[in-house]
N, C-alpha and C positions, 0 to 999 in steps of 0.2 A: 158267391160273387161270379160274373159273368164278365166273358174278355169277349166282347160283339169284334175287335177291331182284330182279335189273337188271331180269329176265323181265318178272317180274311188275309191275314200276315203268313199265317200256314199254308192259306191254300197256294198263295207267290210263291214261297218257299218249295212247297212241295211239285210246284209246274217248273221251278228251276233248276232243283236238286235232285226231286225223286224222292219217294214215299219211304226209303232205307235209309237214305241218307239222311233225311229231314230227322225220322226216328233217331240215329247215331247222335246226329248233331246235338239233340234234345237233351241225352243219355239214358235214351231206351236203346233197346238189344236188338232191335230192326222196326220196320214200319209199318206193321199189323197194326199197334195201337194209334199210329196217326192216320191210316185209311179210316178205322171204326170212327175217329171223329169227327172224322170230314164226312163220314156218312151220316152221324147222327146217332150210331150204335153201339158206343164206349159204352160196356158193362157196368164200370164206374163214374162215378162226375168226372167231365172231361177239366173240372176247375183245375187243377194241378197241373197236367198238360199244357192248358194255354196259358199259365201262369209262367211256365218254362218258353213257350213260344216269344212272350214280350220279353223276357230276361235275356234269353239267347239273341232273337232278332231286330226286339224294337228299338237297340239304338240309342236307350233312355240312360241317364246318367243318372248318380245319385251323390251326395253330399255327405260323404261318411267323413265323422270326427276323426277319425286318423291318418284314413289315408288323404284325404280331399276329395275333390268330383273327380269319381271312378266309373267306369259304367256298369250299367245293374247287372251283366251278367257277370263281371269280378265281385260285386257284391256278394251276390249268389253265392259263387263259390267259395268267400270267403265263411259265410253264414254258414255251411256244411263242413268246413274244417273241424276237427275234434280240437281240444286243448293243449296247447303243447308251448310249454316253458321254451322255448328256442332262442325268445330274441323280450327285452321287455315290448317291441312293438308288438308282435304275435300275439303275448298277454294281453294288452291294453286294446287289440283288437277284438279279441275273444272275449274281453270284458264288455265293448262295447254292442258286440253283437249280441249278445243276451239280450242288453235291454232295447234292441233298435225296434220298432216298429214292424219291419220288413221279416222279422225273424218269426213273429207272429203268425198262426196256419191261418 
C-alpha cells in the first residue's frame, strides 16, 4: 500500500519542523530515515513510515468500540500497548484491539 498524500504531508511537516524533528515526532531516533524518503532512497518500503506520517499528522479520527472517535494517532498508540490487567477498560481494549482492522500489517 502506498500513502501518495503521506508524501506530501511529510514534505509540510518536514519544511516546518525540520528533518530531526519530523523523524522524533514519527518515533524514529533522528531524520536520516525521513530525508531517504523524501529522496526516494529508503532501503526498506517507506510503507510504514508514511503509514506513521498519516497516524501522527493527518488529523484523522477513528471510531474505537471503547473509547469513541479518538484520533488515529491515540489509536496507534493504544494498538502498541502490551497487555496489562490495570483497569477492566485496558482489558477490553486490548481485547478489542486484536481484532480491529487497523492492527492488521
Amino acid at each position: 500500500m502506498t500513502y501518495p498524500d503521506a508524501m506530501q504531508l511529510l514534505r509540510e511537516k518536514v519544511a516546518e519542523h525540520g528533518q530531526a524533528a519530523v523523524g522524533r515526532m514519527l518515533g524514529y531516533s533522528n531524520g536520516s530515515g525521513v530525508c531517504q524518503v523524501l529522496k526516494g532512497e529508503y532501503k526498506g518500503a517507506p510503507d510504514e513510515m508514511l503509514k506513521r506520517v498519516i497516524e501522527v499528522f493527518g488529523g484523522l479520527t477513528v471510531d474505537c468500540p471503547i473509547l469513541g472517535e479518538i484520533p488515529l494517532n491515540q489509536c496507534a498508540g493504544e494498538r502498541k500497548k502490551p497487555f496489562a490487567a490495570t483497569s477492566h477498560q485496558r482489558v477490553a481494549l486490548w481485547k478489542a484491539c486484536q481484532k480491529c482492522e487497523r492492527s492488521k500489517p
